[in-house]
C-alpha positions as CSV (number, residue, x, y, z in Angstrom):
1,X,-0.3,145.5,-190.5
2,X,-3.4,147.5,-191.5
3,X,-4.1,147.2,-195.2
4,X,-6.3,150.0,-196.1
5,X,-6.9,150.4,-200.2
6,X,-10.3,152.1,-201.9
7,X,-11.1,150.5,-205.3
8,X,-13.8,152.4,-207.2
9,X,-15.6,151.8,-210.2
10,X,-17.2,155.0,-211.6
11,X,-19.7,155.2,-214.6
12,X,-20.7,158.7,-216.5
13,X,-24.0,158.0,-218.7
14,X,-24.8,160.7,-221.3
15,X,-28.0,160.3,-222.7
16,X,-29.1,162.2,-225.5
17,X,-32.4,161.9,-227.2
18,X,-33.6,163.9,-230.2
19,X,-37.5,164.0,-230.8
20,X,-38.9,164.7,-234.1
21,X,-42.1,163.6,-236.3
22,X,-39.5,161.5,-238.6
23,X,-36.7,159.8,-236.2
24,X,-35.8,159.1,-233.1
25,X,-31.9,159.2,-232.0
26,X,-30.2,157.3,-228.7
27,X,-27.0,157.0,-228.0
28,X,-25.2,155.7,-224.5
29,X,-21.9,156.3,-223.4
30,X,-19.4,154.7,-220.7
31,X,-16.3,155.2,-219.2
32,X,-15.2,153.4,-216.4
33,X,-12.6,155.2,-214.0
34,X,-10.7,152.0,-212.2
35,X,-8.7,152.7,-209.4
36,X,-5.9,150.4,-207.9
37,X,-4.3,149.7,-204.7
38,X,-0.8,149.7,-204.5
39,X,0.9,146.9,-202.4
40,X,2.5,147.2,-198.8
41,X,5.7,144.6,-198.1
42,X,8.8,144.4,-196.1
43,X,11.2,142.1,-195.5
44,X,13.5,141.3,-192.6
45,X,17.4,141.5,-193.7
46,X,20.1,140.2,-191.6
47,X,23.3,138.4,-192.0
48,X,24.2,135.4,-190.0
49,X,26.4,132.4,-190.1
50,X,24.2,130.2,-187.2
51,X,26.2,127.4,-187.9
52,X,29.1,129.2,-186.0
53,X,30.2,127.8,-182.3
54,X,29.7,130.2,-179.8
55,X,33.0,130.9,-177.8
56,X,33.0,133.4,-174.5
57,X,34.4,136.9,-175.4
58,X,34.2,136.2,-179.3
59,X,31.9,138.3,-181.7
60,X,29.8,137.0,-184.8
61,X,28.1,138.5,-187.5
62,X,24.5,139.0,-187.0
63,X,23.2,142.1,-189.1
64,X,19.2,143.0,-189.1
65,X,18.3,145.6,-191.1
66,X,14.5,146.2,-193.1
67,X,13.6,147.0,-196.3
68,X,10.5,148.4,-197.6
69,X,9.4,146.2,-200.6
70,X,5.7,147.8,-201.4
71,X,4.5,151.0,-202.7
72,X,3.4,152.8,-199.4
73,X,5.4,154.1,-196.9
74,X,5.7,152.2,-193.6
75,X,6.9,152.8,-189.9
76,X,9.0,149.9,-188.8
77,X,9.3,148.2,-185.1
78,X,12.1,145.4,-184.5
79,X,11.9,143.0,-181.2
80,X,14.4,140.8,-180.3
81,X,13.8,137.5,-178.1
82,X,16.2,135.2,-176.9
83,X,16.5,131.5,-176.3
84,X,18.4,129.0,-174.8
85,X,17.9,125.3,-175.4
86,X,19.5,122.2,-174.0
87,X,18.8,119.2,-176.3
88,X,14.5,119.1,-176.6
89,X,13.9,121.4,-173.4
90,X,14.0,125.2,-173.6
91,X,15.8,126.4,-170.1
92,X,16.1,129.5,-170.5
93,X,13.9,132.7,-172.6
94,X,14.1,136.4,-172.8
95,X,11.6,138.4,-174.4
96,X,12.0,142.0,-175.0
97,X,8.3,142.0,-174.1
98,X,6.3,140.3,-171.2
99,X,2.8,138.8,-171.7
100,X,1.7,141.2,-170.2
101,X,3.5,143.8,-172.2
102,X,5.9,145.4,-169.7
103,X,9.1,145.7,-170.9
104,X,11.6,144.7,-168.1
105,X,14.6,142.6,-170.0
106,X,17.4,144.7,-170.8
107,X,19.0,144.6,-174.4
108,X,22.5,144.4,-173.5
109,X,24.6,146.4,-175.8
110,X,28.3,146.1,-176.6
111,X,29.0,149.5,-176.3
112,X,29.2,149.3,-172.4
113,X,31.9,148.7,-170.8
114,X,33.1,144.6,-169.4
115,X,32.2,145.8,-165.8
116,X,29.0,147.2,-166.7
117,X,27.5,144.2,-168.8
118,X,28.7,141.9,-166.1
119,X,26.5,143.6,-163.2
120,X,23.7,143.6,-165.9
121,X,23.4,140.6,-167.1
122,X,25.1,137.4,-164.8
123,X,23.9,136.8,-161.7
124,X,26.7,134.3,-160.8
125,X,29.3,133.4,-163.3
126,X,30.5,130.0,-161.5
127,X,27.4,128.4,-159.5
128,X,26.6,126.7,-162.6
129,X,22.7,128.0,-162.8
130,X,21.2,130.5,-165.0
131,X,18.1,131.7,-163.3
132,X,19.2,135.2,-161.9
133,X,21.1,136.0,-165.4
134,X,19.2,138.2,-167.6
135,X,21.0,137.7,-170.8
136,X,24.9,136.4,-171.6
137,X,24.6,137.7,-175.3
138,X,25.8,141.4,-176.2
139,X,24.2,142.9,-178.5
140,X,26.3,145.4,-180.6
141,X,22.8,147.7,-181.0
142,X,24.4,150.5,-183.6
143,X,21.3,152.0,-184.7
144,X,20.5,152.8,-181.2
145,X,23.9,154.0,-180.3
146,X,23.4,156.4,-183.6
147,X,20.0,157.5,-182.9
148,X,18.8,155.9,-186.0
149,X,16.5,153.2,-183.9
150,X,14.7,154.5,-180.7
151,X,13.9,151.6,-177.7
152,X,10.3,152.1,-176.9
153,X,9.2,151.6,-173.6
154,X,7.5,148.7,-174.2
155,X,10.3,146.7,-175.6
156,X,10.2,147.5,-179.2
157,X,13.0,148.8,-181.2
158,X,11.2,152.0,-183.3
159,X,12.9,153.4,-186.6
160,X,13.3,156.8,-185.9
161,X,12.2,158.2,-189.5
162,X,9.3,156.9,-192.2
163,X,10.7,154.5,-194.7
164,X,9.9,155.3,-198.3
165,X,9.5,152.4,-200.8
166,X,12.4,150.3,-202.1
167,X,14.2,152.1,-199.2
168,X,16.5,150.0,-196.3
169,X,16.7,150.8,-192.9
170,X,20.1,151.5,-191.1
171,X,21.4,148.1,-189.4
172,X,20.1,147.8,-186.1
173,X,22.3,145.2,-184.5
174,X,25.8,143.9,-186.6
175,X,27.2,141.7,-183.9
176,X,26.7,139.5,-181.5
177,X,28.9,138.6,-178.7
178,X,28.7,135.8,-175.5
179,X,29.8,137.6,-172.3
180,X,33.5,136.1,-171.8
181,X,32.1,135.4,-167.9
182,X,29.6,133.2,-168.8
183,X,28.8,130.5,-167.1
184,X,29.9,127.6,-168.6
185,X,28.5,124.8,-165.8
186,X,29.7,124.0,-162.6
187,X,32.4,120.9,-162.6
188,X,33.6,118.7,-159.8
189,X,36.8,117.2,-159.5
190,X,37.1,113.2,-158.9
191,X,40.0,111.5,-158.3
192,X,39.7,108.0,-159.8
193,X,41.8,104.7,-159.3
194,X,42.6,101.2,-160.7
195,X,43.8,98.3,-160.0
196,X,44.1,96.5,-163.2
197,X,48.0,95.0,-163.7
198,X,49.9,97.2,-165.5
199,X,50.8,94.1,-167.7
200,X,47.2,93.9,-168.8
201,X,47.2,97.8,-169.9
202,X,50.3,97.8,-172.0
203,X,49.7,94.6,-173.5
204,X,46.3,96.2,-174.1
205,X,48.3,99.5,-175.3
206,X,50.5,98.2,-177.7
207,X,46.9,96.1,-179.6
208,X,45.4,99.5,-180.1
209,X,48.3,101.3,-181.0
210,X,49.1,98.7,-184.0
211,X,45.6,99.0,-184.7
212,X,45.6,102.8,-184.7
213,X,49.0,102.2,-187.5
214,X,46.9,100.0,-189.7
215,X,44.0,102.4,-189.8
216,X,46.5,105.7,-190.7
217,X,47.7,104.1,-193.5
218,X,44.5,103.3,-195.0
219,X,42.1,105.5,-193.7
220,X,39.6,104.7,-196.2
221,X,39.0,100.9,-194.9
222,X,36.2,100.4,-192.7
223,X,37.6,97.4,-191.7
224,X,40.5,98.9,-189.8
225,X,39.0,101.9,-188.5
226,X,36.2,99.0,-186.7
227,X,39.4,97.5,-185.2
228,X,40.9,100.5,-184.0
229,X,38.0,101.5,-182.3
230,X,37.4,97.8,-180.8
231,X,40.8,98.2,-179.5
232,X,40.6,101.4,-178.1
233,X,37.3,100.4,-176.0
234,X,38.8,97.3,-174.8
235,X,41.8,99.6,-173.2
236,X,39.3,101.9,-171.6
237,X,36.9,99.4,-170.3
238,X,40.6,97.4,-168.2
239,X,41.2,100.2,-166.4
240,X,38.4,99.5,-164.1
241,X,38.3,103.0,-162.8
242,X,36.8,103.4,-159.4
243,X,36.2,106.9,-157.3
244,X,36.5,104.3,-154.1
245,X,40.5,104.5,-152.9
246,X,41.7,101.2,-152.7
247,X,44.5,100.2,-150.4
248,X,47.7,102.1,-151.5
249,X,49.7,99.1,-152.0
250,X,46.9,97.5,-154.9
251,X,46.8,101.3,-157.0
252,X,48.2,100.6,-160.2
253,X,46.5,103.6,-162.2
254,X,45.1,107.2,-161.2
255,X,43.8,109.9,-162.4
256,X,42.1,113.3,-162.2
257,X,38.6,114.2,-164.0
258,X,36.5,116.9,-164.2
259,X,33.0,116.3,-164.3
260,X,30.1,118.8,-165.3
261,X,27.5,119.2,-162.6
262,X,24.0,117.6,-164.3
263,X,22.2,120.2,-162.0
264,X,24.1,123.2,-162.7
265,X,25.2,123.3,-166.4
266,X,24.7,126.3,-167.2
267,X,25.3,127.0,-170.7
268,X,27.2,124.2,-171.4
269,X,26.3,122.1,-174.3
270,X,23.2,124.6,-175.0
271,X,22.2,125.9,-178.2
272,X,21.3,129.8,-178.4
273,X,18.2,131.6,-180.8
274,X,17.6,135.1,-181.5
275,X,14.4,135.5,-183.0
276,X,13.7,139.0,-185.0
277,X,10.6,140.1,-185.4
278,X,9.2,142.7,-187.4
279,X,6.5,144.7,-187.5
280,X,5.7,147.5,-190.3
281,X,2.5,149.6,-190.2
282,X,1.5,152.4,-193.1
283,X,2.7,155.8,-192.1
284,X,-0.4,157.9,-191.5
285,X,-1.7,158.9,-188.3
286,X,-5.1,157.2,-188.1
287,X,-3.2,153.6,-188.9
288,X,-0.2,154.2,-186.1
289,X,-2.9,155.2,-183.6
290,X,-4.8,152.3,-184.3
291,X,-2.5,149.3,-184.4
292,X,0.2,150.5,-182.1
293,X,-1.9,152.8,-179.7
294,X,0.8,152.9,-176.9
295,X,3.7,153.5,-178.4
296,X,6.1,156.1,-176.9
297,X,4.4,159.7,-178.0
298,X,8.4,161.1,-178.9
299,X,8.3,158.0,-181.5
300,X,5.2,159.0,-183.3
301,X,6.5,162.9,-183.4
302,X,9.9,161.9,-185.3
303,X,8.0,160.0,-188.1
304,X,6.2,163.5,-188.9
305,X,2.9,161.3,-190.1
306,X,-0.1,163.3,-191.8
């Protein structure tokens, strides 16, 4: 933001002098003419609930609006930038804007059609990796959709008109969704086996299951709840289970389980940021031309600057 204020400080001196034989008169004067700045603010609005679970094919709430809290009128730029993180490590980013400043992520909006955000944004939806996607978030974009926000070239989203103080831009995003194709990890089947006597198991069974009783009827005792959870370890750890097939004649137990790929999770188990940042400038022409010199030339021609 380019703060530019003038604070003056103006003095008028009248002097007046009478000359005679007998007196002599002097008098002095001042006014002082102080001039103020006014103050430029704005503040990000958005509504969002980030302690929701993100489910494929299900929208959320995620409005991002801006409102003018100064005294000046300002020109407004959003940029959005994405993030997915898998416990401390960051495997995935989009930015609306390179490094470099070339804009080559696309926004995906939820106005396009299932078959359309598909092709845009997944590279493959069951190979378990996430290098070829672009983004698996949709982006219900509104403001665009209405003309009210205009994509720049370089990544930014522009509001098309000046805002005036105490005055709120129209909501440039209200929902976010996660593409129902996403891909949620690649998973092996394995069959597993025991050999443990089934007299062991249900003997082991029926300890944790009269455990389990005790702690439903008092739920509060952290006694029982200890014992159920003893008991239910001690049933998990007989079974022994083995991927190895033993001879037919010594399987006792089986089963089926699915087991996520460590190398190809894709977003399983991840945690996803949107980060908004704003951007507000004052509205004249010398400030717009100075601290955003390469915006989009149709941009600057809606906001009418002087």
């Amino acid at each position: 933001m380019n703060k530019r204020g003038k604070s003056a400080l103006v003095g008028v001196v009248a002097l007046v002098i009478i000359t005679s034989t007998w007196a002599f008169f002097n008098s002095e004067s001042r006014i002082e003419n102080k001039l103020h700045t006014k103050e430029y603010g704005a503040e990000t609005i958005e509504k969002f609930k980030p302690d929701q679970e993100l489910e494929p094919g299900t929208a959320i709430t995620k409005e991002v609006g801006v409102k003018n809290t100064g005294d000046y009128d300002l020109v407004v730029r959003v940029k959005l930038e994405e993030e997915w993180t898998r416990g401390d490590d960051s495997f995935i980013a989009f930015a609306s804007v390179d490094n470099d400043g070339t804009f080559n992520k696309e926004i995906i909006s939820a106005t396009k059609t299932d078959d359309e955000k598909v092709t845009a944004i997944q590279g493959d939806d069951n190979d378990g990796l996430v290098e070829d996607d672009q983004t698996v978030m949709y982006k219900n974009l509104l403001g665009v959709e209405s003309g009210k926000w205009t994509q720049g070239a370089d990544g930014w989203f522009y509001y098309a008109a000046t805002l005036k103080a105490g005055d709120t831009t129209e909501l440039l995003l209200d929902t976010l969704k996660l593409a129902g194709n996403t891909d949620m990890g690649k998973y092996e089947v394995v069959q597993k086996y025991s050999k443990t006597a089934i007299s062991e198991i249900e003997s082991l069974e029926a300890a944790y299951n009269t455990a389990k009783a005790d702690y439903l009827v008092d739920q509060d005792d952290a006694d029982k709840k200890a014992a159920m959870d003893t008991a239910r370890t001690e049933l998990e750890d007989a079974y022994e289970w083995t991927k190895e097939k033993p001879e037919s004649k010594d399987i006792t137990y089986q089963k089926m389980e699915s087991i996520l790929n460590a190398n190809a999770k894709g977003y399983a188990s991840a945690e996803y940021t949107l980060t908004i940042v704003t951007q507000v400038c004052q509205a004249t022409a010398e400030a717009v031309s100075t601290i955003w010199p390469a915006i989009d030339e149709n941009v600057v021609a809606a906001w009418e600057l002087q």
